[in-house]
N, C-alpha and C positions, 0 to 999 in steps of 0.2 A: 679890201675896198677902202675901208679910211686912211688907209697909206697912200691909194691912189687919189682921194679926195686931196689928203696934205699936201701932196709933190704937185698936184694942179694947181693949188691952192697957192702955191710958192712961185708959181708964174702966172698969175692972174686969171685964171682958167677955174671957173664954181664949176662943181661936181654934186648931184644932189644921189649921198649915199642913202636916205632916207631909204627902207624898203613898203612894199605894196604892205605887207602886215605893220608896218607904220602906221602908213597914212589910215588904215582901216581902219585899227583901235583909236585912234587920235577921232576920226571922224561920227564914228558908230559909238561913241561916247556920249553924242549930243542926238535924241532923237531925230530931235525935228531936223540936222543936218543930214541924217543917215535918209530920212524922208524924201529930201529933196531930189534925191538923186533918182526918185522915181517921174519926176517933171520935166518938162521940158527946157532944154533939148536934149535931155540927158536919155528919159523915158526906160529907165529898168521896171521890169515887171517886176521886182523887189529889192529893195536894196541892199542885200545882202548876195544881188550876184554881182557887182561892182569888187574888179577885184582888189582894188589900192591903186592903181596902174594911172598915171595922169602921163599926157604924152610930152612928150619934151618941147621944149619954147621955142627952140631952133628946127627947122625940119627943109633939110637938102638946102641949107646955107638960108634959109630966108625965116621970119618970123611965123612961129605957128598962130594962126589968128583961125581955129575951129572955135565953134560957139564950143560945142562941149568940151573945150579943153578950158577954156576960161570960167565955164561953169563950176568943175572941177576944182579949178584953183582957188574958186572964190567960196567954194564950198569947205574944201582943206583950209587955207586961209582962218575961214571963219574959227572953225574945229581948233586952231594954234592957238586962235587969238583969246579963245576962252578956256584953252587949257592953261594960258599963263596968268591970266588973270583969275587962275584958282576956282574957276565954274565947274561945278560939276550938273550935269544933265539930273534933272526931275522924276 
């Protein structure tokens, strides 16, 4: 897969090899991120049945604009942005 990431990558083409046990431990690192995915418009009856899975931005040529996929993102997002800046969850 990060071969197929590089050779995309070599013609302008992002590839997101991240997998779902990625984004899980990245996100379920930060309670209160892991929480939110019990709200809406998300609404898991636990956060722990979210499988990692965010859906792709492009969907049948045209921009994916679901709430719950921007919810997602903004949720992961959040989860990177405090993994680099050295946060660790309480």
């Amino acid at each position: 897969m990060q071969q197929l990431a590089v050779h995309a990558s070599r013609r302008g083409v992002e590839i997101d090899v991240t997998t779902n046990a990625d984004r899980r431990r990245v996100v379920f690192a930060h309670q209160d991120l892991a929480d939110r995915l019990t709200e809406h418009p998300l609404n898991y009856q636990r956060p722990d049945q979210w499988t990692g899975y965010i859906p792709p931005a492009m969907w049948q040529g045209l921009p994916n604009r679901s709430p719950r996929r921007d919810a997602l993102v903004a949720i992961y997002e959040e989860a990177l942005s405090r993994s680099a800046q050295g946060q660790v969850a309480a």
